[in-house]
Structures are given as C-alpha cells and as structure tokens.
C-alpha angles and dihedrals in degrees: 000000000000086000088042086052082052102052096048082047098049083051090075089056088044117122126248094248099047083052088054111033121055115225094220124041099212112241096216129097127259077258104056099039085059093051091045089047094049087043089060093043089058126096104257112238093196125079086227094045088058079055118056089034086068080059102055088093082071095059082098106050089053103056082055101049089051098039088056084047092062096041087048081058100052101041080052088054097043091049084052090060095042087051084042100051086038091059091044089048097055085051093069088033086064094034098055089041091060094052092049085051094051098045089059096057091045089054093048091048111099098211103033119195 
C-alpha cells in the first residue's frame, strides 16, 4: 500500500512526456491483449492468482524500475569507452609530445645522427 501511495504521489511529478509516451509497446496482438485484460478482470479461483493480481499497481513501477536499470547499464558502458578513448588519447598525446621533445634536441645538436 505505502509504494503504491508513492508512486501515485511521484504521478503528479511525472514529465509530460513520461504522462504521454509508454515505456514499453506491448508485443501482443489486439487479441491477446483483450483476452489478458478479461483475464485480469475475472475473479481469481487460485490462492496465487488473488495474489499477484493485488500486485498489478506496481506494473508500473516495475517498467520503470527496469527501464532506469537499463539505463543505469548503458551510461556505465558508455563511461568504459570514454575512459577507454581518454586513455588512448593520452597515449598519442605522450607519444607526440616525445617526439616534439626529441626533434628539438636533434635540431640543437650540432652533429645529428
């Protein structure tokens, strides 16, 4: 009850977009999606099926959960290969600087290799 209260609590901070777009297209037919929906408008007969169906408020809560979860994973992959590409680049950066560093005292030595 009390994440169920949240959650109707954090809907009002919501975005406009987050009010307007799912984050999930179902992947089930405009049949399917009648039958699942009837099903869940029907009296459960099992003691699980009572259950669960207390749970479906947090349907939401769970696409979001999931959706910030995957978006925790990505921005984690994406910080590897810009730690990646800024360790490669300082590479070159050494690497140019050195030869900088070398030219000059080529240049300065009177009898050069």
């Amino acid at each position: 009850q009390r994440v169920l209260r949240l959650a109707e609590m954090c809907r009002r901070l919501e975005t406009e977009e987050e009010k307007v777009l799912p984050f999930y297209r179902s992947s089930l037919t405009e049949g399917e999606q009648r039958v699942a929906r009837r099903v869940l408008e029907e009296t459960p007969i099992e003691p699980l099926a009572g259950v669960v169906q207390d749970y479906v408020g947090l349907e939401r809560f769970w696409q979001r959960f999931n959706k910030a979860k995957l978006d925790e994973k990505a921005l984690e992959q994406a910080r590897a290969a810009l730690a990646n590409r800024n360790r490669r680049l300082r590479e070159l950066l050494q690497q140019y600087l050195a030869g900088v560093v070398l030219n000059k005292k080529v240049l300065r030595d009177p009898h050069p290799v």
